[in-house]
KOLNU-8277 format. One record per residue (C-alpha): residue number from 0; x negated, y, z; residue in three letters. Coordinates in nm, 4 decimals, always signed. Last residue first. Layout:
BEGIN
[NUM [X Y Z] ALA] ...
END
This chain:
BEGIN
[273 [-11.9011 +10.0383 +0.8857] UNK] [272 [-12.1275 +10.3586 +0.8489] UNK] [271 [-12.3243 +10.3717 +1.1619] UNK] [270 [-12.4062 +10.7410 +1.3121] UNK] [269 [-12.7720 +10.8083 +1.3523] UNK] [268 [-12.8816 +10.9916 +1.6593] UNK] [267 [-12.9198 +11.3324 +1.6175] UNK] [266 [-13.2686 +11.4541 +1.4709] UNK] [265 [-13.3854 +11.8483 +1.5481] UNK] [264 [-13.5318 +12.0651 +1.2621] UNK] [263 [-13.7085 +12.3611 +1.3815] UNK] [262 [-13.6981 +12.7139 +1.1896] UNK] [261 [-13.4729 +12.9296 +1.3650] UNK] [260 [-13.2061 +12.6193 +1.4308] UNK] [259 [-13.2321 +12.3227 +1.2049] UNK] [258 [-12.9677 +12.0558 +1.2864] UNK] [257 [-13.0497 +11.6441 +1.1714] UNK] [256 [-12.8183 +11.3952 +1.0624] UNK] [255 [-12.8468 +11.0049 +0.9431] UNK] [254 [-12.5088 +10.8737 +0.8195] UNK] [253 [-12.6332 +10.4830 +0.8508] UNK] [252 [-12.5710 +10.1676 +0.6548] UNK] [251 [-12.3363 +9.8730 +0.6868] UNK] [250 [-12.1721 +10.0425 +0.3582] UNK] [249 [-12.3465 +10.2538 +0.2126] UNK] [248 [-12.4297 +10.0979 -0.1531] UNK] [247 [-12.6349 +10.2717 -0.3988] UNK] [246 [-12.5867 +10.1561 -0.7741] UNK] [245 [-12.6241 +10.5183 -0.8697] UNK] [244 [-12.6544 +10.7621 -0.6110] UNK] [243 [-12.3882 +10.8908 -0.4148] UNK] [242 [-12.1819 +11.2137 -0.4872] UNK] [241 [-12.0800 +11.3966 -0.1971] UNK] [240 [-11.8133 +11.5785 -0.1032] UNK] [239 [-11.7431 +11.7898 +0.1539] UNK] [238 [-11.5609 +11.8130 +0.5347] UNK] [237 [-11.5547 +12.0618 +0.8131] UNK] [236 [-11.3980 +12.0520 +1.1810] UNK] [235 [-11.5905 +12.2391 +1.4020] UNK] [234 [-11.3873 +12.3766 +1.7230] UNK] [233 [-11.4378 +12.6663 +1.8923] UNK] [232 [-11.5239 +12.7207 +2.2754] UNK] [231 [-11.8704 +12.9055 +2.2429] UNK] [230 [-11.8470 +13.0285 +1.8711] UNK] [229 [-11.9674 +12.8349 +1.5644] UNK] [228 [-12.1982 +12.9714 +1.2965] UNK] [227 [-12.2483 +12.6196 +1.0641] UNK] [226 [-12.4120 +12.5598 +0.6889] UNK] [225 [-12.3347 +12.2766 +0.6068] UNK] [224 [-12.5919 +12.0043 +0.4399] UNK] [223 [-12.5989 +11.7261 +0.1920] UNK] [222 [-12.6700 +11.4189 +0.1220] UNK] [221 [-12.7219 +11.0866 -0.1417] UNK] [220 [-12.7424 +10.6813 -0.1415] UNK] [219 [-13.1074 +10.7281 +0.0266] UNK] [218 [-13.2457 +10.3384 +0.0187] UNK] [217 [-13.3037 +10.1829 +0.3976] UNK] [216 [-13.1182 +9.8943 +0.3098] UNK] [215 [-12.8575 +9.8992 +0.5136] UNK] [214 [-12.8196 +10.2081 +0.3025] UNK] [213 [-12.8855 +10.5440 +0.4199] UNK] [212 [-12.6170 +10.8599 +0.3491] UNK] [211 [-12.8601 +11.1619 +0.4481] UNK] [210 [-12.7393 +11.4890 +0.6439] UNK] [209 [-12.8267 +11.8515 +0.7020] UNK] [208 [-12.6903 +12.0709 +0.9662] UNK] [207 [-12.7447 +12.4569 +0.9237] UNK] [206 [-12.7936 +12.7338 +1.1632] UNK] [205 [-12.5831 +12.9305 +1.4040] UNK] [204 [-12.4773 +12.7540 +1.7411] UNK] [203 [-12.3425 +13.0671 +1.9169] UNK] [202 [-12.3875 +13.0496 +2.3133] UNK] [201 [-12.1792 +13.0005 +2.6244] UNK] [200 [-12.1564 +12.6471 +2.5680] UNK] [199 [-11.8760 +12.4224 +2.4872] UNK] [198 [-11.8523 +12.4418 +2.1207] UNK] [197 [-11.6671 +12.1243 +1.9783] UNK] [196 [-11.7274 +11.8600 +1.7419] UNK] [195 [-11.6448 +11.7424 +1.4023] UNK] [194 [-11.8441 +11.6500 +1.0982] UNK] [193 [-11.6888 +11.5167 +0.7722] UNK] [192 [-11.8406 +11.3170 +0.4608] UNK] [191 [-11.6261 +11.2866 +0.2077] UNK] [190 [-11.7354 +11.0745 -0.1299] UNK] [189 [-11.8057 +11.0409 -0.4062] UNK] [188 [-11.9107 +10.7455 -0.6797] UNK] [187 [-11.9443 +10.8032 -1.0431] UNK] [186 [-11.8362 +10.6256 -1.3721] UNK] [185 [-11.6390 +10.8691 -1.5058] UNK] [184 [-11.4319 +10.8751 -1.1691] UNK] [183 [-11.4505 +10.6452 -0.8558] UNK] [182 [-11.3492 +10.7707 -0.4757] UNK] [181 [-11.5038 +10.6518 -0.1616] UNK] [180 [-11.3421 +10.6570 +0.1800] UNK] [179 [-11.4968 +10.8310 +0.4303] UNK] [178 [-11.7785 +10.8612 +0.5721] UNK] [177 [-11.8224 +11.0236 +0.9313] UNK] [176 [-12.0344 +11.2257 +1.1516] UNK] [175 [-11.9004 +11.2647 +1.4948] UNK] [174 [-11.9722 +11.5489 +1.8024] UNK] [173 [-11.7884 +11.4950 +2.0785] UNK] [172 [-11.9476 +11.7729 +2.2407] UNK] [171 [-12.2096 +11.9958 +2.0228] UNK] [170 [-12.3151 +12.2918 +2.2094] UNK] [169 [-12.2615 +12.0690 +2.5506] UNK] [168 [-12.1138 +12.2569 +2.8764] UNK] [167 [-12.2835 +12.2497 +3.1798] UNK] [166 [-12.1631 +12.2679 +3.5312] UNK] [165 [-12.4243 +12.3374 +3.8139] UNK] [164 [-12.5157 +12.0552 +4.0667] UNK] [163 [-12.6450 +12.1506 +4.4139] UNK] [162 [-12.9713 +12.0755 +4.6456] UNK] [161 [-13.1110 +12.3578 +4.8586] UNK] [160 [-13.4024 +12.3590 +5.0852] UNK] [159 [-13.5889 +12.5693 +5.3315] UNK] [158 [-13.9481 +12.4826 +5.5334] UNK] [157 [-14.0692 +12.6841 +5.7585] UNK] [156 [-14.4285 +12.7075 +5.9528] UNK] [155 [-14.4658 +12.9288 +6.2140] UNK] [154 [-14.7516 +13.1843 +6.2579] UNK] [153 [-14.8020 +13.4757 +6.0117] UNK] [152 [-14.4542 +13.5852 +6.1381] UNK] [151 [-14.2990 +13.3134 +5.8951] UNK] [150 [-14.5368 +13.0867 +5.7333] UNK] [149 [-14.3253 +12.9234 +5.4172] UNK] [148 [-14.3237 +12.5845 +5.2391] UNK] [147 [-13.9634 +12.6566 +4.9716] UNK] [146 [-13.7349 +12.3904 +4.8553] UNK] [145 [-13.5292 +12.3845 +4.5186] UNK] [144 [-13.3035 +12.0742 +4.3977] UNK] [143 [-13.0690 +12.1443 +4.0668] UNK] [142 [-12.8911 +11.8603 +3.8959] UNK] [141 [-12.7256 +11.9627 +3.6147] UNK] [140 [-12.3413 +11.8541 +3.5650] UNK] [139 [-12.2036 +11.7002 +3.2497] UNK] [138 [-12.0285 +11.7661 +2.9398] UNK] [137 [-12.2132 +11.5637 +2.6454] UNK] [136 [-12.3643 +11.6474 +2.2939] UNK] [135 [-12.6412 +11.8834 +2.3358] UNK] [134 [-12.7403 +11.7931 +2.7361] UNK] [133 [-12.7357 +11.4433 +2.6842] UNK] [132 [-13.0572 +11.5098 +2.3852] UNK] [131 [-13.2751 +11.6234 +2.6934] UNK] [130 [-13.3424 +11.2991 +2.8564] UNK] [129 [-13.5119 +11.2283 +2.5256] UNK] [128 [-13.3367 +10.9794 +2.3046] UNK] [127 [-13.4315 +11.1741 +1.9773] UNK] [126 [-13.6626 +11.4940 +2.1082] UNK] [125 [-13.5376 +11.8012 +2.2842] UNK] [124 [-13.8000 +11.9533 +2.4172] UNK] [123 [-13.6848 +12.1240 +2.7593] UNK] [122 [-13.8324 +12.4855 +2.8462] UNK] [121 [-13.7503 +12.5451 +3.2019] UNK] [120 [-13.7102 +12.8878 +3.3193] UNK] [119 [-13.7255 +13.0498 +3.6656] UNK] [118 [-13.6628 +13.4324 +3.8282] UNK] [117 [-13.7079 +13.4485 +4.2007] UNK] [116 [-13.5642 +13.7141 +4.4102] UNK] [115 [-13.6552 +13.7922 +4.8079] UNK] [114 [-13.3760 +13.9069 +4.9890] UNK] [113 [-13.4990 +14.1609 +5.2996] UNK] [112 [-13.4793 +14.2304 +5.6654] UNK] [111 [-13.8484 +14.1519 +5.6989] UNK] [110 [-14.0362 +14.1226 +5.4059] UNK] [109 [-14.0037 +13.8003 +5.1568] UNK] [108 [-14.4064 +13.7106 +5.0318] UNK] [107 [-14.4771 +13.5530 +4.7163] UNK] [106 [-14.6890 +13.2306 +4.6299] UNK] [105 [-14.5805 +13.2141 +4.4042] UNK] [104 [-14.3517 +12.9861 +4.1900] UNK] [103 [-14.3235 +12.6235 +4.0480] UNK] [102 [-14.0910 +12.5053 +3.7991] UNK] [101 [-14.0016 +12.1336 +3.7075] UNK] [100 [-13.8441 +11.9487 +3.3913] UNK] [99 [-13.5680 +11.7436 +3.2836] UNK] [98 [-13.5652 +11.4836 +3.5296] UNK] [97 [-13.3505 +11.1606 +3.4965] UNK] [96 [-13.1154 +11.2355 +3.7275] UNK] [95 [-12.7928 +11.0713 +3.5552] UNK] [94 [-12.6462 +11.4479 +3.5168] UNK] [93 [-12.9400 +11.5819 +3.3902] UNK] [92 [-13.2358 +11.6648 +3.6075] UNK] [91 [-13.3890 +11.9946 +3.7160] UNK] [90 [-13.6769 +12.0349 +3.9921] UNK] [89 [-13.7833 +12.3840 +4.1799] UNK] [88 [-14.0361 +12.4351 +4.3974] UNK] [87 [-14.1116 +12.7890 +4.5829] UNK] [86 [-14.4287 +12.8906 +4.7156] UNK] [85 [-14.3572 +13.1214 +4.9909] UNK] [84 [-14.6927 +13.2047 +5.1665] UNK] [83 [-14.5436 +13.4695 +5.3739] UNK] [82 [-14.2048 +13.5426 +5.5058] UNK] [81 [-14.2306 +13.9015 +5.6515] UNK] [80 [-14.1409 +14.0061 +6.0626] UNK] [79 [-13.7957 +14.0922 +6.1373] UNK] [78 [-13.5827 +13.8320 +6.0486] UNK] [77 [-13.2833 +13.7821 +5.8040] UNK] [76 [-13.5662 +13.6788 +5.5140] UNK] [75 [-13.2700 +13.5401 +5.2439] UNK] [74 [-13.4218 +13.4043 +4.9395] UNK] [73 [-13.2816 +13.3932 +4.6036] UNK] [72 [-13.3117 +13.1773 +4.2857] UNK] [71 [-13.2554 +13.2586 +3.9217] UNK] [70 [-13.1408 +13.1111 +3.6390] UNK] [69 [-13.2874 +12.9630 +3.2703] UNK] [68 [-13.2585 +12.6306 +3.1124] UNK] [67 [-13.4345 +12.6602 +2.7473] UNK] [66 [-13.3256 +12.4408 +2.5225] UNK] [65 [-13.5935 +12.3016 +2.2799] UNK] [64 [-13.6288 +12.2291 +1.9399] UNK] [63 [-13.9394 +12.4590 +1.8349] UNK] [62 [-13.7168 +12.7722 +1.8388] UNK] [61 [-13.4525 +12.8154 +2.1391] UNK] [60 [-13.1191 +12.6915 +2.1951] UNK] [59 [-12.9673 +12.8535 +2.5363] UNK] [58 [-12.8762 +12.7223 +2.8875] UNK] [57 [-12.7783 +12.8985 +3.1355] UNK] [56 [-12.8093 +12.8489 +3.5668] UNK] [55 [-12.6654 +13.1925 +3.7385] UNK] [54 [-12.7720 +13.2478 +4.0869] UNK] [53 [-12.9177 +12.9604 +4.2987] UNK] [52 [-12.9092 +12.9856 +4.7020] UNK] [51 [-13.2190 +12.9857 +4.9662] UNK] [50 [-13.1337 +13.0855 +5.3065] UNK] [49 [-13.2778 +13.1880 +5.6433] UNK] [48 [-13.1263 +13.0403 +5.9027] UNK] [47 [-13.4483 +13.0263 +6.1197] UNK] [46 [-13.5512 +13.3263 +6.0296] UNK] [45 [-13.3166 +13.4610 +6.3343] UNK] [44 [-13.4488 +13.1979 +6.5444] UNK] [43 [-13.8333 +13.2573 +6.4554] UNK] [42 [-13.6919 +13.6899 +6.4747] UNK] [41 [-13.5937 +13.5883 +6.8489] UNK] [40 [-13.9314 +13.4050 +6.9423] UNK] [39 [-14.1327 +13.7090 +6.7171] UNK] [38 [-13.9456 +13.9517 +6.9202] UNK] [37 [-13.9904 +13.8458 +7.2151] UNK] [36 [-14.3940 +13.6794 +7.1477] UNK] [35 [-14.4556 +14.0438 +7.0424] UNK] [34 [-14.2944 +14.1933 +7.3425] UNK] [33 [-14.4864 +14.0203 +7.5731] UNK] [32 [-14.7697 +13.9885 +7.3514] UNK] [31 [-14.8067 +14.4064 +7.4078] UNK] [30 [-14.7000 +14.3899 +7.7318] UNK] [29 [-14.9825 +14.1525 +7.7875] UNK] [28 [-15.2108 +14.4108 +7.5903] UNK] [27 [-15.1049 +14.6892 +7.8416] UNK] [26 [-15.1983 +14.4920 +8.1302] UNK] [25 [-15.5201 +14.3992 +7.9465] UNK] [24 [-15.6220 +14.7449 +7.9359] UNK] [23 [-15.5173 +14.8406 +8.2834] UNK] [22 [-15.7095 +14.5499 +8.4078] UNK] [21 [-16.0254 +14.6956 +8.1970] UNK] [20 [-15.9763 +15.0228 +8.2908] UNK] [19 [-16.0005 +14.8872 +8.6343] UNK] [18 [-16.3297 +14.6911 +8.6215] UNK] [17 [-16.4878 +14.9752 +8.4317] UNK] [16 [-16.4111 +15.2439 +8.7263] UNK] [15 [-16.5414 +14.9427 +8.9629] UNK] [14 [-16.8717 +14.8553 +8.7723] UNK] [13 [-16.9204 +15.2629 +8.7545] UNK] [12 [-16.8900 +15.2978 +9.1337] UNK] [11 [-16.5964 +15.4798 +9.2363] UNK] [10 [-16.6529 +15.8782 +9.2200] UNK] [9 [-16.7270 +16.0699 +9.5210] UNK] [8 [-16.4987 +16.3894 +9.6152] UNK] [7 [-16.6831 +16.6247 +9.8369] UNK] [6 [-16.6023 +16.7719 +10.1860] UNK] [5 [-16.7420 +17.1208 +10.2401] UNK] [4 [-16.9196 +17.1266 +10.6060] UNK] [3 [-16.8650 +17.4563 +10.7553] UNK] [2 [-17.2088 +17.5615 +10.8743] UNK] [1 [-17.3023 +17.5809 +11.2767] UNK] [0 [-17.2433 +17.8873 +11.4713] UNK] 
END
């Protein structure tokens, strides 16, 4: 009888079992993109309205002479994927847009599904005629612009904005300086001098204000000083005496003041004496 014959199993070439892992392999890496480019397509839309708002905006008086504009800025990532690169610009002006100063943060990164929080302060010196010196003695609204330069998805390029004006309420509005009417006794000269404004920030103005009567001449006719701790929303409304100096005529001069606040001394424009 012959032999049974045992059938045997032979394996696929070796160029042919490499040929197929390698289509299964980039099968599985085009459902891979696939679903990547899904997602990433429908988090792009999603990130799409992502947002950028402003928080609080405050202003305080700081040493040196300056007032310090502080706040806070938030940004929305409504997407999946993180918000990279984020360098975030923000400008401040005054109410006539003349700017005020400029911040610049990151870059940061936002995750996925997540609100990203950015802190800023601007530092504005506030020197005589400076576009800073509005902001102590008149109501008006800041100017706030922010924009963001993003990569989204470590891909697409974004770009957010947001442009708004914030209220702001002067330390010292309407404030006046005035001379008044002169009084004569044993051969000497006085007379009131009275300052006046109102509160309208959200801070205490404690400190002192100084002030010089100035001849159309230039000569120092005499001066004084108060000593002021005013509450946001009160009213000032102080007078005293002063004796001038001898032979010292004000009239068609200046009342030149100045307010010193934790050690700096800043000028107020000069209030003619008619």
């Amino acid at each position: 009888m012959a032999g049974l014959v045992v059938p045997t199993h032979r394996q696929p070439p070796l160029i042919y079992r490499m040929a197929r892992a390698l289509r299964w392999t980039g099968i599985f890496v085009l459902v891979l993109l696939v679903v990547y480019a899904g997602t990433v397509a429908y988090s792009a839309y999603e990130a799409a309205h992502a947002t950028i708002e402003s928080r609080s905006l405050t202003g305080v008086l700081v040493a040196n002479g300056m007032i310090e504009v502080s706040g806070s800025f938030t940004l929305s990532n409504p997407g999946i994927y993180p918000i990279g690169g984020l360098e975030l610009f923000v400008y401040v002006a005054n109410s006539s847009d003349v700017p005020l100063g400029t911040v610049t943060l990151g870059p940061d990164t936002v995750m996925g599904g997540s609100t990203g929080l950015f802190p800023i302060t601007v530092k504005v010196p506030i020197a005589a005629s400076s576009a800073a010196e509005s902001l102590l003695f008149v109501d008006q609204y800041i100017h706030v612009k922010a924009w963001a330069n993003v990569t989204y998805a470590y891909l697409f390029p974004l770009s957010v904005m947001i442009a708004e004006s914030r209220s702001w309420g002067a330390p010292f509005e309407g404030f006046r300086a005035t001379l008044g009417s002169p009084s004569y006794q044993n051969g000497t000269v006085t007379t009131p001098v009275t300052l006046t404004w109102t509160n309208h920030a959200s801070f205490v103005e404690a400190g002192g204000i100084s002030f010089e009567i100035q001849s159309s001449g230039l000569a120092d006719c005499g001066g004084g000083s108060f000593s002021i701790n005013v509450g946001p929303g009160q009213l000032y409304n102080q007078t005293t005496d002063v004796t001038l100096n001898t032979g010292c005529n004000p009239m068609g001069g200046e009342l030149l003041t100045s307010f010193t606040f934790e050690g700096s001394t800043t000028s107020f424009p000069p209030e003619p004496i008619p």
